[in-house]
VOPAGU-2260 file (C-alpha; in pm, 1 decimal, decimal comma):
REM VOPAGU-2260
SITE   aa  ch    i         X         Y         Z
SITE  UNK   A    0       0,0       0,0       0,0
SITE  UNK   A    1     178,3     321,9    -120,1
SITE  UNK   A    2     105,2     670,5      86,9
SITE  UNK   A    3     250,6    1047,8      62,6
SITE  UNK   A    4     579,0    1120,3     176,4
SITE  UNK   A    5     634,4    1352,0     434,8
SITE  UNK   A    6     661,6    1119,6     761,5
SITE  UNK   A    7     485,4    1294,5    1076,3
SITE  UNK   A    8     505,9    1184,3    1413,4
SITE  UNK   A    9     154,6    1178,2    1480,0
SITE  UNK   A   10     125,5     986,2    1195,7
SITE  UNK   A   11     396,8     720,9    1277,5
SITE  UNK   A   12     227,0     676,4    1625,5
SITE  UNK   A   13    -124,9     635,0    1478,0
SITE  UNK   A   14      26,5     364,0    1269,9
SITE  UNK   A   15     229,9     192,5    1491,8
SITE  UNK   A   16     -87,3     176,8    1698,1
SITE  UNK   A   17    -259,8      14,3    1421,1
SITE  UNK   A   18     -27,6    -257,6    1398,7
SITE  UNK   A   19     126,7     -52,2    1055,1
SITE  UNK   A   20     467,7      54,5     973,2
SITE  UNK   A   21     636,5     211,3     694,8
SITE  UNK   A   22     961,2     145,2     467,7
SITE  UNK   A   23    1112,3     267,3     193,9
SITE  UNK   A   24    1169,5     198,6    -128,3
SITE  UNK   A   25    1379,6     439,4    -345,0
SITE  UNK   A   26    1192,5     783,6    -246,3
SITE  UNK   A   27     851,5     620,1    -178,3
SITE  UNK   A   28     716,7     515,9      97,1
SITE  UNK   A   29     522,8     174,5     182,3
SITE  UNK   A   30     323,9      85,5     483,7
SITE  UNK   A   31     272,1    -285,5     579,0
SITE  UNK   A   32     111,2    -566,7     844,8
SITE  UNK   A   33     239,7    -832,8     773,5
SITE  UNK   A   34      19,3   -1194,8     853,3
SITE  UNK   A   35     168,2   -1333,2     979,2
SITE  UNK   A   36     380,3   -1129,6    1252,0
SITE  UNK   A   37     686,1   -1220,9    1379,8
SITE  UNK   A   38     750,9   -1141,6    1732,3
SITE  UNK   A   39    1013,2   -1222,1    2032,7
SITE  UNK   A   40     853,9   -1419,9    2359,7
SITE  UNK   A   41    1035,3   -1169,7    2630,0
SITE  UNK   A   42     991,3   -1439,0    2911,5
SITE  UNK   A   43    1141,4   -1723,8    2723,7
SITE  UNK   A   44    1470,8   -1512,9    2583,4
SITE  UNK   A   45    1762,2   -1713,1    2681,4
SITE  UNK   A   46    2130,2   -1577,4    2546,4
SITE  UNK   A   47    2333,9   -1882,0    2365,9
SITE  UNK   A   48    2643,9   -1999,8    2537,6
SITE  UNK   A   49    2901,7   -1840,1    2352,1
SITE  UNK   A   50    2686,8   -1524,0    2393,8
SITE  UNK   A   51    2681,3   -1542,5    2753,7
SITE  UNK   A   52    3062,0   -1615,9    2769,3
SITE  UNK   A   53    3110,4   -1276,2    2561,9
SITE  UNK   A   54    2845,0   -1083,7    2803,4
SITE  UNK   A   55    3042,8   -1180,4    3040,9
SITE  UNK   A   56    3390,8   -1066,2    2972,9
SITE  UNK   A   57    3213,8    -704,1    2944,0
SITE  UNK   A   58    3367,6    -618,5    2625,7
SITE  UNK   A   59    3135,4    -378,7    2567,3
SITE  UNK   A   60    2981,1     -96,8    2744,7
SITE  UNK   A   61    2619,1     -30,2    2636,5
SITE  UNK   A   62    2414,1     288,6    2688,0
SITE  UNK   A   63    2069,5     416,1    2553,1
SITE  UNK   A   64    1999,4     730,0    2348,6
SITE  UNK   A   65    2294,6     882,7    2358,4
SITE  UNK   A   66    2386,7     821,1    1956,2
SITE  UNK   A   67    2032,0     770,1    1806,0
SITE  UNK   A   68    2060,1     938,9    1488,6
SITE  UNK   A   69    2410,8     798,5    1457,2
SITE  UNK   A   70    2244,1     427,7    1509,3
SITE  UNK   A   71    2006,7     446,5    1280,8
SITE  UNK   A   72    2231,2     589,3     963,1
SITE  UNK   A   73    2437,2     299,9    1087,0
SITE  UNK   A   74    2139,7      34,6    1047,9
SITE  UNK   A   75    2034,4     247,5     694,9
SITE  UNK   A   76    2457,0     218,8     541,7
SITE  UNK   A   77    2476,6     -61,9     313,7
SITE  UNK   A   78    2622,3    -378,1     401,3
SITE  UNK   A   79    2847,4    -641,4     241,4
SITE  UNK   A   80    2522,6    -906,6     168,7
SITE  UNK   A   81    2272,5    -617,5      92,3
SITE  UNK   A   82    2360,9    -310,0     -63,6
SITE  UNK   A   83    1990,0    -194,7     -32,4
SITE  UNK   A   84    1785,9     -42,7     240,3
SITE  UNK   A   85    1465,6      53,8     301,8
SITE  UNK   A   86    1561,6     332,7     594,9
SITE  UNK   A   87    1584,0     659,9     363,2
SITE  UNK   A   88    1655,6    1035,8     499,5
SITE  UNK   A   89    1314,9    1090,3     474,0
SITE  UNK   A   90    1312,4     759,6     730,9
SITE  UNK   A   91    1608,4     860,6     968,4
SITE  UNK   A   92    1451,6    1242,4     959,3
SITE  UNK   A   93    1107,6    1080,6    1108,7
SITE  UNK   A   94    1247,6     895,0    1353,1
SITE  UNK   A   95    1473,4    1120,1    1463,4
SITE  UNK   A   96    1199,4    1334,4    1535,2
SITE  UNK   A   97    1064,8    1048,3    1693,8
SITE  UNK   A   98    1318,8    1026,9    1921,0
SITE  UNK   A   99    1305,4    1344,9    2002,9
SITE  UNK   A  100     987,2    1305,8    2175,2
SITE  UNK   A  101    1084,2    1034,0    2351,0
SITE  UNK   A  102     891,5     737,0    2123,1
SITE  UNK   A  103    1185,2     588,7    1939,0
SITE  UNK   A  104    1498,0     475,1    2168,3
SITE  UNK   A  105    1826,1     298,0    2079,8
SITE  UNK   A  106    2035,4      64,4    2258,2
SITE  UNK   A  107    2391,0     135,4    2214,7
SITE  UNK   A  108    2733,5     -76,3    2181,5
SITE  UNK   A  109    3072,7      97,2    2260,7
SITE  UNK   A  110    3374,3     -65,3    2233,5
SITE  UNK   A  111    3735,0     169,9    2377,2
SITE  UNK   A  112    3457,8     481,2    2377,6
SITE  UNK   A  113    3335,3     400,2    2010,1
SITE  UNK   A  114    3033,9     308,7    1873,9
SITE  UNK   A  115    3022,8     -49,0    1744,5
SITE  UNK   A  116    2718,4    -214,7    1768,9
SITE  UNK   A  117    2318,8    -134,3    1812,8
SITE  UNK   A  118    1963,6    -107,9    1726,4
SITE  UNK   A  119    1668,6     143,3    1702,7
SITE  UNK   A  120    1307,6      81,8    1779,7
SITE  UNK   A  121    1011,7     226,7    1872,1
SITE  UNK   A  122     795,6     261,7    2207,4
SITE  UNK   A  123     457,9     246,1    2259,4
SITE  UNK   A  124     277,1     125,1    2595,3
SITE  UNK   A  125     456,0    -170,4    2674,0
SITE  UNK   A  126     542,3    -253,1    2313,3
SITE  UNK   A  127     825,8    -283,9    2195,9
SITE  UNK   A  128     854,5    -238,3    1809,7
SITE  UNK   A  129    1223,6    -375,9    1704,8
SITE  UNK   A  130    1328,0    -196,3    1386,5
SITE  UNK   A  131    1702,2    -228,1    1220,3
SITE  UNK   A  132    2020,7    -345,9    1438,8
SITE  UNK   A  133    2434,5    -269,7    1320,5
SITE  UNK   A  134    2752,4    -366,7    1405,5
SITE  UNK   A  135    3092,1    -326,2    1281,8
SITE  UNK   A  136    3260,0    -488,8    1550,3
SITE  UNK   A  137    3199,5    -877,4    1593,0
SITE  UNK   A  138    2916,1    -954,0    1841,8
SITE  UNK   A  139    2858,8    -576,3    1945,1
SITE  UNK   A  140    2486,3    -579,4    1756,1
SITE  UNK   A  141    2396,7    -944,6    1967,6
SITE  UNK   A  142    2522,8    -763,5    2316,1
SITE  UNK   A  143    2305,3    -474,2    2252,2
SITE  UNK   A  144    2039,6    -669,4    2172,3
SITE  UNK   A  145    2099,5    -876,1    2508,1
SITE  UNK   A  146    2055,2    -600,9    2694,7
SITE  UNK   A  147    1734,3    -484,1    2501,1
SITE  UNK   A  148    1594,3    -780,0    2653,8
SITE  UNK   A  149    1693,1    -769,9    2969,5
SITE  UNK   A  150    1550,3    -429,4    2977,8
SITE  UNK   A  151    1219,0    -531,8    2845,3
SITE  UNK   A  152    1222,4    -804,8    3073,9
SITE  UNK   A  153    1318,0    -618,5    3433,9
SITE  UNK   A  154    1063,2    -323,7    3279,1
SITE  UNK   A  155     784,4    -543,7    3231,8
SITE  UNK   A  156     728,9    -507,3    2869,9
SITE  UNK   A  157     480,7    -788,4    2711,8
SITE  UNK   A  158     538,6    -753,4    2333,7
SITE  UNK   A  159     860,1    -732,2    2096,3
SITE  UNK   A  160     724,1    -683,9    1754,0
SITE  UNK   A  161    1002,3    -785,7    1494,8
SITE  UNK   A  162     775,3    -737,1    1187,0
SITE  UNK   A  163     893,1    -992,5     954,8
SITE  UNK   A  164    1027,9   -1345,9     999,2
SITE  UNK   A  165    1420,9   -1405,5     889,4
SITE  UNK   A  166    1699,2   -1565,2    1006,6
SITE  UNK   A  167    1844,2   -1284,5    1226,2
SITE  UNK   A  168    1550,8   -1274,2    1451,1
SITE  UNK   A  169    1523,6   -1632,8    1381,9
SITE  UNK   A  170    1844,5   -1694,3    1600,8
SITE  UNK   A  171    1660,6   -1471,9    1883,4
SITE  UNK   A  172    1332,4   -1690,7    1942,8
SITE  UNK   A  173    1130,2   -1528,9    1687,5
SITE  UNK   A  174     826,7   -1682,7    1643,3
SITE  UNK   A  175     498,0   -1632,6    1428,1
SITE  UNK   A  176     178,8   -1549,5    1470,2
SITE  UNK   A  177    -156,8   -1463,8    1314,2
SITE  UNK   A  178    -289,2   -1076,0    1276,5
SITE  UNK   A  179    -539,4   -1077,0    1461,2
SITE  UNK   A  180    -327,2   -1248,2    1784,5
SITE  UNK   A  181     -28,3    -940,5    1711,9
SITE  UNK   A  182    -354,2    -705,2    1726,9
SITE  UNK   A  183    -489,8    -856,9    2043,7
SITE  UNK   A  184    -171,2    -829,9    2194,4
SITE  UNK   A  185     -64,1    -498,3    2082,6
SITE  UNK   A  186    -448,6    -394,4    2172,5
SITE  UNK   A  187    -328,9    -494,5    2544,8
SITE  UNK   A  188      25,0    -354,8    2535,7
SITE  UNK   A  189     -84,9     -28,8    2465,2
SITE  UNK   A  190    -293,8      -6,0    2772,9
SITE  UNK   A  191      19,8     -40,5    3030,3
SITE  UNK   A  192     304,2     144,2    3109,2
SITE  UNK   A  193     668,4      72,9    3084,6
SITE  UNK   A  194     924,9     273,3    3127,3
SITE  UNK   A  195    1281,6     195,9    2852,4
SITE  UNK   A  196    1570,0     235,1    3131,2
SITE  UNK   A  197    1857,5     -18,7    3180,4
SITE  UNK   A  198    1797,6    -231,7    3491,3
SITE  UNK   A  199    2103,0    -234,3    3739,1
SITE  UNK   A  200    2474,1    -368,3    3587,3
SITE  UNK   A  201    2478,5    -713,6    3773,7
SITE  UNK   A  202    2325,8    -923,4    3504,6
């Protein structure tokens, strides 16, 4: 389904709401709901082995929304297996804005004070909707996303969205389910309140 340009942030919120989301193609933008939705059990996240053994040598030190527009041009550069992407300016301006009013949140990776690693989504209720992750250091995008978790988790968030089914969130626990159970979920998410802060550091 094509629409105008010109993202707005009441106009992401009212779609994100609605179970929608856009992405871009060239200069035009496309909204979709995908049936069925892919989505991340938060209870049932466990880290792999040779995650946890990385987690815990604290390579990395991870922050939130201190880089976002930096994370998402990250997520939107092309990459060595895809050199398309469907995060435009007119994308990273949106969200940015977003951001700004305190919807859209990233979860950082820094490795020696530099940014290495991450991922960008956005905030509704007690939703979480997972958008685009990076990482140009080995393992820094699968930290940050550890700690998304445990976030979500310790916050008491009850839905990761993840869109679309593929082998990155695959790896995670994705899982699939119809429309109409990601709108009865999402229909209860967005009646609670969560706040997106890091829990304490002893994991």
């Amino acid at each position: 389904m094509q629409e105008d340009k010109l993202l707005s942030v009441e106009q992401l919120i009212f779609a994100y709401a609605k179970g929608i989301f856009p992405m871009a193609d060239g200069d035009e933008i496309y909204w979709y709901s995908p049936n069925p939705r892919a989505i991340i059990p938060i209870d049932t996240y466990k880290p792999a082995q040779s995650l946890r053994s990385i987690i815990n040598k604290r390579l990395f030190e991870i922050r939130l929304d201190t880089q976002f527009e930096s994370v998402i041009r990250l997520c939107a550069a092309p990459r060595a297996t895809d050199k398309e992407t469907w995060i435009s300016e007119e994308i990273i301006q949106a969200y940015t804005e977003l951001h700004k009013k305190g919807f859209a949140h990233s979860v950082e990776a820094y490795l020696e004070g530099k940014l290495v690693g991450g991922l960008y989504g956005v905030k509704l209720g007690s939703a979480f909707f997972g958008e685009s992750m990076f990482s140009s250091v080995p393992n820094s995008s699968k930290v940050a996303f550890h700690y998304l978790m445990v976030l979500l988790r310790e916050q008491g968030f009850s839905l990761l969205d993840t869109q679309f089914m593929n082998d990155n969130v695959l790896r995670y626990g994705a899982i699939e389910i119809s429309r109409r159970e990601y709108k009865s979920r999402l229909t209860k998410a967005l009646k609670e309140t969560c706040q997106f802060i890091l829990p304490g550091k002893d994991y």
